[in-house]
NUFILUM-925618 format. One line per field, with one value per residue: residue number from 1; residue in one letter; x, y, z of N, C-alpha, C, O in turn. Coordinates in steps of 0.2 Angstrom, whole numbers, plus 5000, padded with zeros to 4 digits. Layout:
BEGIN
nr <- c(NUM/...)
rest <- c(A/...)
n.c1 <- c(X/...)
n.c2 <- c(Y/...)
n.c3 <- c(Z/...)
ca.c1 <- c(X/...)
ca.c2 <- c(Y/...)
ca.c3 <- c(Z/...)
c.c1 <- c(X/...)
c.c2 <- c(Y/...)
c.c3 <- c(Z/...)
o.c1 <- c(X/...)
o.c2 <- c(Y/...)
o.c3 <- c(Z/...)
END
This chain:
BEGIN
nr <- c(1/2/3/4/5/6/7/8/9/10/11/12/13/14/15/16/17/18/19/20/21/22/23/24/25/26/27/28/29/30/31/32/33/34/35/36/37/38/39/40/41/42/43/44/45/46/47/48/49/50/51/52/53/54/55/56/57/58/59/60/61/62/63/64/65/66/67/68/69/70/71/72/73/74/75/76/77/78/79/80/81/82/83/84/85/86/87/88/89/90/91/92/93/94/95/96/97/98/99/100/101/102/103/104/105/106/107/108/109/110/111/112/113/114/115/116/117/118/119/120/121/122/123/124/125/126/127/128/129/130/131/132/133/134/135/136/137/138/139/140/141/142/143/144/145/146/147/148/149/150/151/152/153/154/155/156/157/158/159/160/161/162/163/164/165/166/167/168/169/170/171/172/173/174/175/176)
rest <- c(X/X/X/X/X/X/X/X/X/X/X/X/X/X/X/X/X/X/X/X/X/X/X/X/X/X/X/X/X/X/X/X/X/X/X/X/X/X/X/X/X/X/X/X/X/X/X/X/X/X/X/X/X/X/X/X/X/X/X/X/X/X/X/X/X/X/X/X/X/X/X/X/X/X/X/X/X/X/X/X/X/X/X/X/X/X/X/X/X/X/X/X/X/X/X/X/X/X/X/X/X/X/X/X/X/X/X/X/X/X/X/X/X/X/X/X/X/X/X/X/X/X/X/X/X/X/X/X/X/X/X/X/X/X/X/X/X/X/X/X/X/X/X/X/X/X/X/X/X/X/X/X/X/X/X/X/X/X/X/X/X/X/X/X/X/X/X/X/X/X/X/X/X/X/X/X)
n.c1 <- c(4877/4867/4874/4879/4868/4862/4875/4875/4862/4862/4874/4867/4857/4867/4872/4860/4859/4869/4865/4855/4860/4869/4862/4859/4861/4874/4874/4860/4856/4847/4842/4839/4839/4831/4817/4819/4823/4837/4851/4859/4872/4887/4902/4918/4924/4932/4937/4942/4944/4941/4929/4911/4901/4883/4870/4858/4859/4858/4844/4829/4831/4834/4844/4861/4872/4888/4897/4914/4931/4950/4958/4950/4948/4935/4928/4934/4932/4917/4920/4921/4909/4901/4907/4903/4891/4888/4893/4881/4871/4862/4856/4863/4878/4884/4899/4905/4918/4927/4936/4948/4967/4966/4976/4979/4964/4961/4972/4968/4955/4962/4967/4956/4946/4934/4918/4908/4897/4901/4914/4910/4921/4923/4932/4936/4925/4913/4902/4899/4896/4885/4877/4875/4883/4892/4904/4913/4911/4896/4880/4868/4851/4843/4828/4819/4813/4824/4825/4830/4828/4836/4846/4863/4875/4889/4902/4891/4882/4883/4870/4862/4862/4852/4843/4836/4840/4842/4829/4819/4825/4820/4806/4806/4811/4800/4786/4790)
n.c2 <- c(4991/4998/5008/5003/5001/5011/5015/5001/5002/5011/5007/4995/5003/5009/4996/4992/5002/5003/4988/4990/5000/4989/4984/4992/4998/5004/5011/5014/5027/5040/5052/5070/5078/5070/5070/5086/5098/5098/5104/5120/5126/5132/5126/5123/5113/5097/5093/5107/5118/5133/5131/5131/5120/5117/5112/5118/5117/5103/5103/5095/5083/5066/5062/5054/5060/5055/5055/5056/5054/5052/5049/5040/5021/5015/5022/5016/5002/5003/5010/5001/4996/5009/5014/5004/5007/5018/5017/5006/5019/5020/5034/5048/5050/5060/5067/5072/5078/5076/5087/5085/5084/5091/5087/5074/5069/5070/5061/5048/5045/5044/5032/5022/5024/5034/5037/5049/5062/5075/5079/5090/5099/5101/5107/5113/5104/5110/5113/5098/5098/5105/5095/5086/5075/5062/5054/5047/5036/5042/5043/5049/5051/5062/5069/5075/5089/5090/5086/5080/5059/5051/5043/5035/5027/5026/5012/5010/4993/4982/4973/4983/4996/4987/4983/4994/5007/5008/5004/5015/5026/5020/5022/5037/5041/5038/5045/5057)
n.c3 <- c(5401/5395/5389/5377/5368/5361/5351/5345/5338/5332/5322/5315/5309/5301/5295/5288/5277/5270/5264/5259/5250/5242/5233/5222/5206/5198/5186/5183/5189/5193/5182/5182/5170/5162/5149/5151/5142/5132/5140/5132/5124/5116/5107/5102/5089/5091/5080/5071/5077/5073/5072/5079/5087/5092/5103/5097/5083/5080/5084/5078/5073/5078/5090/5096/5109/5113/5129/5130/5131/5130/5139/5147/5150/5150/5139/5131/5129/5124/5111/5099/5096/5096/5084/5073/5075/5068/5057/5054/5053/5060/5066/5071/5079/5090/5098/5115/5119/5135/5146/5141/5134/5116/5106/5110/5110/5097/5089/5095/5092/5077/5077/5082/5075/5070/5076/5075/5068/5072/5085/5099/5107/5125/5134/5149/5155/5157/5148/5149/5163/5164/5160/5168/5171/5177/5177/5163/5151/5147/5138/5130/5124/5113/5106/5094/5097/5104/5118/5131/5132/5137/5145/5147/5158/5159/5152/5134/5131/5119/5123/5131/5120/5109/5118/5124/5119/5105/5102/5109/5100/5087/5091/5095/5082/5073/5077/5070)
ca.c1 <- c(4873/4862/4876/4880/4862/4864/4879/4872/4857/4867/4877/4861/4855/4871/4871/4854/4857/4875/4863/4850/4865/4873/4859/4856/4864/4875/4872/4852/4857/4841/4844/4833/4836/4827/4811/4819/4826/4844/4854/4861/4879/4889/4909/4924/4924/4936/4941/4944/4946/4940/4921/4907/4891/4880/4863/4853/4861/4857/4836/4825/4833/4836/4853/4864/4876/4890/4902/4919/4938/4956/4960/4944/4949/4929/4928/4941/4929/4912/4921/4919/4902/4900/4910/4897/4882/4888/4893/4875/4867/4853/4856/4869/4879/4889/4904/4907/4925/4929/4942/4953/4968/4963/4978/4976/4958/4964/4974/4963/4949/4965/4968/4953/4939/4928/4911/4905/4897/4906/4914/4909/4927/4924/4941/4934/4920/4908/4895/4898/4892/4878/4871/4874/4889/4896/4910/4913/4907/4888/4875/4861/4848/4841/4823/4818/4813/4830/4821/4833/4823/4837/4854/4863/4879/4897/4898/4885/4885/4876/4864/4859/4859/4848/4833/4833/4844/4838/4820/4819/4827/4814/4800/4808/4809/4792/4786/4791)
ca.c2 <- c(4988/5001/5014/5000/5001/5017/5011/4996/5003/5016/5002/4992/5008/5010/4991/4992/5006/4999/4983/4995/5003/4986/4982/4995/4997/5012/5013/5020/5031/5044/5060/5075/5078/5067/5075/5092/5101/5099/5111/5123/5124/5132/5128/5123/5106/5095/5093/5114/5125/5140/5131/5129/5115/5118/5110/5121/5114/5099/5102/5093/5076/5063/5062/5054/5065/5054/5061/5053/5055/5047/5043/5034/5017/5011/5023/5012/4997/5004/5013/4998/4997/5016/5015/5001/5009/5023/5013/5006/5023/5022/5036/5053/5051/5067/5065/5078/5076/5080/5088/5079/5087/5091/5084/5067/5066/5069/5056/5042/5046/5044/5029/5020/5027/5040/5037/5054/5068/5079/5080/5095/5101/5102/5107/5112/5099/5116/5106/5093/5100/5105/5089/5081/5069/5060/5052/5046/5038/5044/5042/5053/5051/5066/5068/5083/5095/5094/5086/5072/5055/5045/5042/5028/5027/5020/5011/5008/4988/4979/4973/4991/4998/4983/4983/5002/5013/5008/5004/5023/5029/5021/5025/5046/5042/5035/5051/5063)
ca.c3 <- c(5395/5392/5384/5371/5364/5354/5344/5342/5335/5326/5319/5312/5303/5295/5290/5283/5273/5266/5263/5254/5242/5239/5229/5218/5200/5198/5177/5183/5194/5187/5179/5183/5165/5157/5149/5152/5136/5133/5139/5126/5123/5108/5110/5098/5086/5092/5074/5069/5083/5074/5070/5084/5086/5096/5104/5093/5079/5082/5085/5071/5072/5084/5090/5101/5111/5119/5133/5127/5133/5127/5145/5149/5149/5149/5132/5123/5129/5121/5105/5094/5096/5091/5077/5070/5075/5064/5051/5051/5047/5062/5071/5072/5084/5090/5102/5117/5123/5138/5150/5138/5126/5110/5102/5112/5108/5089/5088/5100/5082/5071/5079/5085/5072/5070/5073/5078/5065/5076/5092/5102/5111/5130/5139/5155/5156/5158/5144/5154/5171/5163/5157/5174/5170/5183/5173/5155/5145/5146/5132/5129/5116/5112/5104/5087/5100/5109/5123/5135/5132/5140/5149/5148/5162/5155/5143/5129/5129/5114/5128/5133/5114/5108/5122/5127/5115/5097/5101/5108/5095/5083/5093/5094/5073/5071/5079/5066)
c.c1 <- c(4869/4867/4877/4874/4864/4869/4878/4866/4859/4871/4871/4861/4861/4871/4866/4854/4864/4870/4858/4856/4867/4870/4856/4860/4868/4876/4864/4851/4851/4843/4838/4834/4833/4820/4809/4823/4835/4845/4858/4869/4880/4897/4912/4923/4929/4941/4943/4940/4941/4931/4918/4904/4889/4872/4858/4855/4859/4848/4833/4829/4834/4842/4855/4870/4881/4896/4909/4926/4943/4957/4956/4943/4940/4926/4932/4934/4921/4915/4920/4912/4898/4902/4906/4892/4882/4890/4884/4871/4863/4850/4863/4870/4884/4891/4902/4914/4927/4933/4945/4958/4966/4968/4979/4968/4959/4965/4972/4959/4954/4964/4962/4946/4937/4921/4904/4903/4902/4905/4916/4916/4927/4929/4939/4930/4914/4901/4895/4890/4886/4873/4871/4879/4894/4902/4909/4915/4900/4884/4869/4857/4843/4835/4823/4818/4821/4830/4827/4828/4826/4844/4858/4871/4884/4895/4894/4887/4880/4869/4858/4857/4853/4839/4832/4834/4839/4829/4816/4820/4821/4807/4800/4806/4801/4787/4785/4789)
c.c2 <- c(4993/5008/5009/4999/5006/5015/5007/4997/5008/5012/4998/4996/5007/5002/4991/4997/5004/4993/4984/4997/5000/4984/4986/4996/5004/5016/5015/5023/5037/5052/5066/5079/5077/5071/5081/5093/5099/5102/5113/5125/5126/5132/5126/5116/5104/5096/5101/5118/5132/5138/5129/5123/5118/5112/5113/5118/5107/5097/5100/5085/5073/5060/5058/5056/5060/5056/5056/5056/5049/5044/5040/5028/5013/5016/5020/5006/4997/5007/5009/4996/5005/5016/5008/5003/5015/5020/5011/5012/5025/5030/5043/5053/5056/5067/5073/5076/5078/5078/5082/5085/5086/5085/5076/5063/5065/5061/5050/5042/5044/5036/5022/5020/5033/5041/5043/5059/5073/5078/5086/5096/5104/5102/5106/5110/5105/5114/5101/5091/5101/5099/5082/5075/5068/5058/5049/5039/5038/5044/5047/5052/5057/5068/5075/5086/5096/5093/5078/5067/5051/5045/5037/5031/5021/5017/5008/5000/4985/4976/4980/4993/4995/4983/4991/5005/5014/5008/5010/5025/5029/5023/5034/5045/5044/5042/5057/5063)
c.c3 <- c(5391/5386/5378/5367/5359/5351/5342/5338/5329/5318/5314/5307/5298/5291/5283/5278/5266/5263/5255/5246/5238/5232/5222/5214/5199/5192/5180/5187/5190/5186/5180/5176/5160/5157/5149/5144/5135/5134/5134/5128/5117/5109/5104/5094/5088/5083/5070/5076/5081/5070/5076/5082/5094/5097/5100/5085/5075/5082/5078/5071/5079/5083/5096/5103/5117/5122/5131/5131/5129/5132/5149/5148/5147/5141/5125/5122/5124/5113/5100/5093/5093/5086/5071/5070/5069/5059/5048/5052/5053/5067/5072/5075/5083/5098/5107/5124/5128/5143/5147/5133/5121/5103/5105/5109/5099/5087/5091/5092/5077/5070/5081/5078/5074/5069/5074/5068/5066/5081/5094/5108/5119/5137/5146/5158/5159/5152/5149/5161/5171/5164/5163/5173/5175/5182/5167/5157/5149/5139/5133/5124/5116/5105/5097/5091/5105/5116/5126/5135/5136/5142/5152/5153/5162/5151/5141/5130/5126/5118/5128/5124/5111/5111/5125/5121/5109/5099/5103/5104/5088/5087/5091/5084/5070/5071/5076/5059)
o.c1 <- c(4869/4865/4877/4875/4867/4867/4878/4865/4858/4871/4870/4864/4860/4871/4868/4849/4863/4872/4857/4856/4868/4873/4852/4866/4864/4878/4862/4846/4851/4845/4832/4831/4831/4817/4803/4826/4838/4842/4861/4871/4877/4900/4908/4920/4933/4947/4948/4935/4938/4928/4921/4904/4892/4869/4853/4850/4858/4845/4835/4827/4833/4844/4851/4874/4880/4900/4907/4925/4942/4959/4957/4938/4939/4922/4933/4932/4920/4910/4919/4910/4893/4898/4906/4888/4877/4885/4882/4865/4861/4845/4868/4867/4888/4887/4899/4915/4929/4934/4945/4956/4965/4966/4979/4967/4957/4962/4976/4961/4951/4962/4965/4942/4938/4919/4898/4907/4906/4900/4921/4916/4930/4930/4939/4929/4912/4896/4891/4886/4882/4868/4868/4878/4899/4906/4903/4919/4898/4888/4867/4859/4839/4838/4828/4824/4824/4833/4828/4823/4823/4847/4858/4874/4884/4890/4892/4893/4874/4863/4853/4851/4848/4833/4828/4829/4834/4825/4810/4814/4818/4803/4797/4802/4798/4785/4780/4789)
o.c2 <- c(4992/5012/5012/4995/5006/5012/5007/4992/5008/5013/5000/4995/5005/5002/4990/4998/5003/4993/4981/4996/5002/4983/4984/4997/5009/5022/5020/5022/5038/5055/5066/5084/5080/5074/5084/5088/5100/5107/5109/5125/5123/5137/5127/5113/5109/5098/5100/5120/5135/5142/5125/5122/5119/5108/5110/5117/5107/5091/5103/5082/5076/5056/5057/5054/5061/5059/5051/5062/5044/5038/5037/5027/5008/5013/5020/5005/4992/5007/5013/4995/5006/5017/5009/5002/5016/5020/5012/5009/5031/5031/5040/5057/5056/5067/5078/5073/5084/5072/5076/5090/5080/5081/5072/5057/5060/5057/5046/5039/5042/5034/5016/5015/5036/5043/5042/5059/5075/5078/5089/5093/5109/5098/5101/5112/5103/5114/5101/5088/5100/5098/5077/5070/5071/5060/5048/5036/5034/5047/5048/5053/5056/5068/5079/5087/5101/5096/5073/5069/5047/5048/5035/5035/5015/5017/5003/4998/4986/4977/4981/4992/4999/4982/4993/5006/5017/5013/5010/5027/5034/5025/5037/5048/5049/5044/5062/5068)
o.c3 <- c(5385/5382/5373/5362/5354/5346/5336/5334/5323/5312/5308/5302/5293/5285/5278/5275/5260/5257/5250/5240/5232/5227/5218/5217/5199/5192/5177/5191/5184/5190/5178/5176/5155/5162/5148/5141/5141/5131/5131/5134/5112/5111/5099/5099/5088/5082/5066/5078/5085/5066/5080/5076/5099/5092/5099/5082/5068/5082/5073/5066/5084/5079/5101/5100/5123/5118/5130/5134/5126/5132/5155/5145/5142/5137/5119/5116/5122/5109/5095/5087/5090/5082/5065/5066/5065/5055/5042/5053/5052/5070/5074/5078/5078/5103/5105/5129/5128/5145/5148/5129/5119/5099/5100/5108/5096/5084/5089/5088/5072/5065/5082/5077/5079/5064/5074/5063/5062/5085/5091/5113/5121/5142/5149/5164/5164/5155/5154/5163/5175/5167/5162/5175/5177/5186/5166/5161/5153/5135/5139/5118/5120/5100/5097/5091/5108/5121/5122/5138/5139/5138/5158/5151/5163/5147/5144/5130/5128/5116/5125/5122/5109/5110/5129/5117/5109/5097/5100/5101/5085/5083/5087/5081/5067/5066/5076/5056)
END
């Protein structure tokens, strides 16, 4: 009797921790970059090859930088909601592609819209890695100083934009 105690106590723990995980949301997973600088980054435009953007580029506004693919089935699913956000004005968003071909992502933009100022070209998801990206699509709102205020995990949904995104964004405005 007494050797089936230890697995059985074993087994508990592992319940209660499976019981613990199930409950918790895996879009606020938290980022240890929120509040830290973005990281810097200067690589190729998806749209011409021989121009950069960079994070520095970018400081004095408040932006949003999101991570994007053509074979990211949940980036199809939020891309009509970017391409209206940019439509209404509030807010520059700027794309970062990654681990994706360049002429595939082309034509996904030809084909879908194009709601980015620009998307930043990351072949070997090396930006990426930086900014903590577990899978695409990711959001970022990124404050004047360049400073991560916020990270939103897959896709953007009008919900999520509505009670977090925008009302950040107009407070980061308000600000300056």
């Amino acid at each position: 009797m007494k050797r089936f105690l230890l697995p059985l106590a074993v087994f508990l723990v592992l319940v209660v921790f499976l019981a613990i995980g199930l409950r918790l949301n895996p879009h606020e997973v938290p980022s240890p970059l929120i509040g830290k600088p973005a990281p810097a980054f200067r690589v190729p435009t998806l749209a011409e090859p021989g121009k950069t953007i960079g994070r520095d580029d970018l400081v004095g506004k408040v932006w949003l930088l999101n991570v994007w693919a053509s074979w990211c089935v949940s980036c199809r699913e939020e891309h009509p909601l970017l391409v209206d956000l940019s439509k209404r004005g509030l807010v520059p968003i700027y794309g970062l592609n990654y681990k994706d071909a360049r002429e595939d992502a082309q034509r996904w933009l030809r084909e879908m819209g194009d709601p980015y100022v620009a998307s930043a070209y990351d072949r070997e998801g090396r930006v990426g890695i930086d900014y903590g990206v577990y899978g695409v699509p990711e959001t970022f709102v990124i404050d004047q100083a360049g400073v991560i205020r916020y990270k939103h995990i897959g896709p953007v949904t009008p919900a999520a934009l509505e009670s977090k995104i925008l009302p950040l964004i107009r407070e980061l405005d308000a600000k300056s």
